[in-house]
Steps between C-alpha positions, in 0.01 A plus 500: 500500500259796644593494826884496434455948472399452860806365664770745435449867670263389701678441843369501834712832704395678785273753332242238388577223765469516894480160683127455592435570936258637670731666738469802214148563644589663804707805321250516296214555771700699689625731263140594342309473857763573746281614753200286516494249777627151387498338851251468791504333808252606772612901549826454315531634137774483267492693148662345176830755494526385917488112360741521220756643735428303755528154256844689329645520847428113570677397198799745546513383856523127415740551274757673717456189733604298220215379339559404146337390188303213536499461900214382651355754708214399707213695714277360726188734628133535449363747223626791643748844327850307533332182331398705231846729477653165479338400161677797369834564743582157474572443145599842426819406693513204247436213712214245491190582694401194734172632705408185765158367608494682834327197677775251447635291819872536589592180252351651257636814458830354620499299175372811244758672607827256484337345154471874383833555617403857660696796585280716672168399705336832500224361849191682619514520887206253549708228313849599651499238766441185233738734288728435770483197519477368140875708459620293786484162282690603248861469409513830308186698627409857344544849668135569707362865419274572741143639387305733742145560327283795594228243632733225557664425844842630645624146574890476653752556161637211379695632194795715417289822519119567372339562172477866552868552583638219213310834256648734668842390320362471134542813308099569312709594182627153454474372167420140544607206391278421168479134349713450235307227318092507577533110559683603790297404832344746723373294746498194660165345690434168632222296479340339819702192609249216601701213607780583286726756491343869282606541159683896411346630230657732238343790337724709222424854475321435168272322634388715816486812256279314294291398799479793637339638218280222399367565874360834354388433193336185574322683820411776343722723739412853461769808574602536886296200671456516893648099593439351792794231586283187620709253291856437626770686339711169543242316283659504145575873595138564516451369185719778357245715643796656702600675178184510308348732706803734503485476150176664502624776763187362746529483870584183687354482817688273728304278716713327773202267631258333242137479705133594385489857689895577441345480080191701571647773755781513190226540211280766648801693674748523135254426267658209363341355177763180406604192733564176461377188692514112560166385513519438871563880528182549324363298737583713800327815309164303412473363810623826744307622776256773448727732734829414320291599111558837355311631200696533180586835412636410158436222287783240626612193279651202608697241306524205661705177432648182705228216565201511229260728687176325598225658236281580810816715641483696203121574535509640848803684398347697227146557737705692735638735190866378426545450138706163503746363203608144498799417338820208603863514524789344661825581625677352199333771229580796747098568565182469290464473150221339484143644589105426445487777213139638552286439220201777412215229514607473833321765662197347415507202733349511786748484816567125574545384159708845454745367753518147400623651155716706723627235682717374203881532485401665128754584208871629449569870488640669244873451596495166569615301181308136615304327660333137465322220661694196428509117509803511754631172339487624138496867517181505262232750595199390675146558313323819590179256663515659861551180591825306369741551788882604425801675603524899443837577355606877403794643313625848469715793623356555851623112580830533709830364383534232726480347838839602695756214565292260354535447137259136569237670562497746295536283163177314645313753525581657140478155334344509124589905477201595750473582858336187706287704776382166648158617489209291346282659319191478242424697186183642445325499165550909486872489549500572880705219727395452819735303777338192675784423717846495574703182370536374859155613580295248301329208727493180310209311650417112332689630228276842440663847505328732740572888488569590880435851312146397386404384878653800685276708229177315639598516840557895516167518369413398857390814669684383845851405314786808514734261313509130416820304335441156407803238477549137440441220800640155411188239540563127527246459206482782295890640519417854548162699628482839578527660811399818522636792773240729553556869663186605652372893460538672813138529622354196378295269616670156599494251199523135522741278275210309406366841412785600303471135264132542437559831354728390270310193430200704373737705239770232418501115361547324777845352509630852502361570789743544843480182726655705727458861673775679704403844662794737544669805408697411190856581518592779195798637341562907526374500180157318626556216291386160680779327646333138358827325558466529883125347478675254226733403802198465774327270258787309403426531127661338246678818357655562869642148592661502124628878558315810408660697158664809596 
């Protein structure tokens, strides 16, 4: 045959194969821009040859301590310099990177890191107390580094000496400690535990280099972007964003605080023209106070992800000048390969029905090898009606290697070859997918499916309504209704429940209207994700007495 003059003398050797990571993208950066600034936070600055070092020295430094390949080394602070060194210093030294939700309860972080099996909990101050302890449960707890940010507080030590001094014993020529095999895992990130315990997801090298890159093209990322950190570093690694941007020798601008002035007061004072945000981040800029608004004094885009953003959201985004990209990702594909690719027709329509378009989950970027809408049951895809409900699977190198410790669960969820995100979704007659609802999400009502998504779109049309999350209610006759909890705007006027159901009634068949209103301030992940498994629990749902899916 052919092809058999193409396997001899062909080997893979070192000249013409290097294990794919994006660690690379630091010596890069810093050896063609060594002196422009590649950190900020308030007055500090940090250049790119001052980051390198500094990331060189973490990884030398953990390894004297005895850190070796493929410990878990875990970090727990907001999006500040060390929790961005540590996306680089930590597996340098060759150990898995474990960065942890930094508003977990003692339990939980107790259990992240004995399941993880940690070495080294490297704590900002604020969390050293629960740090504390979370160490204290455990039969074979990790060494506590201390952290001391530059706007964080000086809260009494609790580990074996402080980030500052643990660099002060690496050596900034270190080599590092490179992957051998790019299947090798970088990181290691949990998902949010409902009622169950959190699952660890594995990312390989491969597939964070590829993600990080993907982030890039897919945005359209041009050379040296100013970032402003809004989304949690610990959140898939900031959707590989931690690298990404490094990548493209930007700026990341560290925000230790996520509220509606911190973002302005960042924009206007370092000209930042990338973030990304949760819709209910959004929501804080759209609906800020005229003294906590800045102008723009660069064209800033957003790419925002998490719960489907309300179409209406997206309007008064835009009006105020942010250029906003939609796209959806999950923990378990390392960040978001999947975005509403604008089409050129687009422009054209006028802004509503521009942001309902918008509003749509959309197609799979270039480096992601699958995706489909599928008949859960018989893996077949759905047809492309906008209206035949199914479950959106995805394949492809960004997808991590496996849940950690729990070879169950991770067989489930790549059953039939594909990724099973648990999202249901529809397939519009142009290609685009748009989700409807999570699995768990859907309220079955006298048999009828009702999108909780579809109602919490009407009700943020509702010019008093911040944020509204609608869950199942068991009802004697009809099984389930929806409830909906509502999250009032901060200056508006008083609304009735009866107020809130006649709305809906005008815009929505009747039986998927709430029967019942609850005003409050909805509980929310770091990320700004809806915590629906908390109003799940107040309801007494179906989905909560059976045990939500972590």
């Amino acid at each position: 045959m052919a092809a058999g003059i193409y396997k001899e003398g062909l080997e893979r050797t070192p000249a013409n194969y290097v294990p794919l990571t994006p660690l690379r993208f630091i010596d890069r950066t810093a050896d063609v821009y060594p002196e422009r600034t590649a950190i900020i936070q308030g007055v500090y600055r940090q250049t790119w040859a001052e980051t390198r070092a500094r990331c060189y020295r973490l990884a030398s430094a953990l390894v004297q301590r005895g850190v070796r390949r493929g410990d878990t080394v875990s970090v727990m602070a907001p999006n500040t310099p060390a929790m961005l060194e540590a996306h680089f210093g930590v597996p340098l030294s060759g150990a898995v990177l474990n960065a942890i939700n930094s508003r977990l309860d003692v339990n939980g972080l107790a259990f992240i890191l004995q399941h993880s099996d940690s070495r080294i909990l490297l704590v900002d101050s604020e969390h050293s107390a629960m740090a504390q302890k979370a160490v204290a449960k455990l039969p074979n707890p990790p060494i506590l580094i201390d952290i001391y940010d530059v706007e964080g507080p000086r809260n009494e030590a609790v580990g074996v000496l402080d980030y500052e001094a643990l660099l002060a014993e690496g050596d900034s020529a270190f080599e590092g400690v490179w992957p051998i095999d790019e299947w090798d895992p970088i990181a290691l990130n949990y998902t949010s535990g409902t009622t169950g315990d959190p699952k660890g997801v594995v990312p390989s090298h491969r597939g964070t280099y590829l993600m990080s890159l993907l982030q890039l093209t897919d945005w359209a990322v041009p050379k040296a972007p100013v970032y402003l950190w809004t989304l949690p570093m610990f959140h898939a690694n900031g959707w590989c964003f931690t690298w990404a941007i490094t990548a493209a020798a930007g700026t990341h601008v560290c925000l230790r605080k996520v509220s509606a002035a911190a973002i302005y007061e960042a924009i206007a004072a370092h000209k930042v023209d990338h973030f990304c945000a949760a819709p209910t981040v959004m929501g804080m800029l759209a609906n800020a106070r005229d003294d906590e608004r800045r102008a723009l004094p660069v064209s800033v885009r957003v790419l925002t992800a998490g719960s489907p953003p309300p179409a209406t959201l997206l309007e008064a985004t835009a009006s105020l000048g942010f250029a906003v990209d939609h796209v959806y990702g999950i923990t378990e594909i390392s960040g978001t390969p999947v975005s509403c690719a604008w089409q050129d027709g687009w422009n054209e329509l006028d802004g509503a029905e521009r942001a309902r378009v918008q509003a749509r989950q959309g197609v799979r970027a270039a480096a992601l090898e699958g995706l489909q809408v599928v008949d859960p049951q018989t893996m077949h895809p759905v047809p492309k009606d906008g209206r035949t409900a199914g479950e959106l699977v995805v394949r492809g190198n960004t997808v991590m290697t496996g849940y950690l410790k729990n070879p169950t669960a991770t067989r489930q969820a790549f059953e039939g070859g594909w990724f099973h995100t648990g999202d249901v979704a529809v397939v519009h007659p142009d290609g685009y997918f748009q989700i409807t609802d999570r699995s768990k999400d859907v309220i079955i009502s006298g048999g009828e499916n009702i999108s909780s998504v579809e109602v919490e779109d009407v009700l943020h049309r509702h010019e008093a309504i911040l944020y509204a999350a609608v869950v199942a209610h068991p009802d004697l006759k009809w099984g389930e209704v929806p409830c909906a909890f509502v999250e009032l705007k901060p200056r508006a006027q008083p609304i009735s429940e009866a107020d809130v159901i006649a709305f809906c009634r005008q815009r929505l068949a009747h039986y998927k209207c709430p029967r019942r209103v609850v005003f409050t301030t909805l509980p929310k992940t770091a990320t700004g994700k809806i915590q629906k498994f908390l109003l799940r629990q107040q309801t007494g749902s179906q989905a909560a007495i059976i045990g939500e899916k972590t």
